[in-house]
N, C-alpha and C positions, 0 to 999 in steps of 0.2 A: 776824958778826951773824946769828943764827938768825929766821927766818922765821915770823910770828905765824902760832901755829894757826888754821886755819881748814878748814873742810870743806861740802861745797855738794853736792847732789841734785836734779837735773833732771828730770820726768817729764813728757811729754805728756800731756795730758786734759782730758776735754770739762768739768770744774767744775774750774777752777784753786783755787789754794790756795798760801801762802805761808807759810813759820814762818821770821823772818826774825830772827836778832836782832847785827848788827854793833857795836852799843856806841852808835848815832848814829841816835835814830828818825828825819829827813828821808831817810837813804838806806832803811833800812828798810821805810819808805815808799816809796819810787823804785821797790826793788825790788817791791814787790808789785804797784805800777800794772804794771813788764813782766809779772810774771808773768799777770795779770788777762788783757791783753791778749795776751799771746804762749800762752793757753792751757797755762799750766803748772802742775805741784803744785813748789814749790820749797822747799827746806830750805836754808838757810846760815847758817851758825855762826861767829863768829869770835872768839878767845880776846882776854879786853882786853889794852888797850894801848893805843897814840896812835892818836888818829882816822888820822890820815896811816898809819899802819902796818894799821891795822883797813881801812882804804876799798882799798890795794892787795891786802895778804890775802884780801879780803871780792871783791872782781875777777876776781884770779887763783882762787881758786877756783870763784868761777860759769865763767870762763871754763873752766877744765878740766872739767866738769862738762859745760858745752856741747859740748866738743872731743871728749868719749870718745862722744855721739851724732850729731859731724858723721861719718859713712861716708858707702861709695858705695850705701846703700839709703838717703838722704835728697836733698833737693833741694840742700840747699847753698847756695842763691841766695833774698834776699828783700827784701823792699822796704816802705814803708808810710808813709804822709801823714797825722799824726792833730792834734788838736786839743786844747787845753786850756781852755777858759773862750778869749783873744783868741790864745792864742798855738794859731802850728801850726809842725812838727816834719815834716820829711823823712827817712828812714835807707833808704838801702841797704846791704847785706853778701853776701859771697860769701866762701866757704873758699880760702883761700889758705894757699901755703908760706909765708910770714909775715907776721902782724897786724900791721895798724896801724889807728889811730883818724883818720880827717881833719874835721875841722868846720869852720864857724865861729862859733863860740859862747864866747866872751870874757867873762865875769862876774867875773874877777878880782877885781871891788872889792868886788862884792855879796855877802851874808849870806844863807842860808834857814835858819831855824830855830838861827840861831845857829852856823850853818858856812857856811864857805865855799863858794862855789857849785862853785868846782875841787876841790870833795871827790868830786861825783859825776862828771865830767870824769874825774878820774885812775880813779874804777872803771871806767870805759867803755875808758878805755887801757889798762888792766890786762885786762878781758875780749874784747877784741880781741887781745892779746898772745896771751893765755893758751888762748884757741879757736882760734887763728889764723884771723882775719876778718878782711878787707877793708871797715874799720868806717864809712861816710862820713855822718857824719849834720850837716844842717841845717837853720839857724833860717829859717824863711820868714818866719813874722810874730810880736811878742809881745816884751813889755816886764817884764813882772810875771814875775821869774825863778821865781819858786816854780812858775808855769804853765807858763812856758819848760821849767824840767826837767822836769815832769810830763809834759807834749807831749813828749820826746822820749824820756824812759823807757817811756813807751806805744808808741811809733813803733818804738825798740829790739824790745818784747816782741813785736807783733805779725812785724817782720822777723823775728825768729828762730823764731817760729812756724810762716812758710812755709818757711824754712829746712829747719827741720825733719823738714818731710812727707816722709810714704815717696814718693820715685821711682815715679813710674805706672809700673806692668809692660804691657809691649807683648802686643798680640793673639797674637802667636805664642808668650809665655811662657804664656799663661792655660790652665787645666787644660780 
């Protein structure tokens, strides 16, 4: 079985910006609350198909995308506590030899916008795979999933944000 196209663009910058189009406006949307928040200009594309095929493709690509700007000139290490309307969202991440997503966030039964709320769960397992992150995000408070995933798409984008930053050069490197 061949692997849905898909393709993803990551840039750091002080006016984010998102061109997002996976087949599935609620992630669409997910994605750009990170972006928003994690200060990024983001591109990702993924070729149709089954949502299920389009959310891991649409993953795995953000996550390589993130993975080709984890080096040893960024921090690697980030963390963030944000809020959504009642709900609020914990994530820390750190680079590691291999990804995994830990949580506790269980919506199996719930719908947003007409998908499954484990549609955006499995991109998050897919972009922890795929960057190789040490993914641990949880629900601290929040009932209204649609807020819940927004609180923690945002919590996502702001961690990978500080993630991100260049490594401080030490006084003895500065010119």
């Amino acid at each position: 079985m061949s692997e849905t196209r898909s393709e993803a663009r990551i840039t750091p910058a002080t006016q984010s910006s998102a061109a997002v189009e996976t087949g599935l406006p609620v992630l669409d949307h997910l994605v750009a609350e990170l972006a928003a928040t994690g200060r990024f200009r983001v591109s990702l594309e993924v070729a149709p198909g089954s949502a299920d095929e389009a959310v891991a493709a649409a993953g795995r690509a953000f996550g390589r995308a993130v993975a080709a700007r984890l080096d040893e000139r960024v921090m690697g290490v980030g963390w963030a506590m944000l809020p959504a309307d009642e709900a609020l969202a914990l994530v820390a991440l750190e680079r590691v030899d291999e990804g995994r997503l830990v949580t506790n966030v269980d919506f199996s039964d719930e719908r947003v916008g007409g998908v499954s709320t484990d549609v955006p769960v499995r991109f998050l397992e897919e972009l922890a795979l795929a960057a190789r992150l040490n993914l641990h995000v949880r629900l601290v408070e929040g009932t209204d999933p649609q807020h819940v995933l927004t609180a923690i798409f945002k919590a996502v984008g702001a961690s990978l944000g500080q993630a991100l930053q260049p490594v401080p050069s030490s006084p003895e490197e500065a010119p």
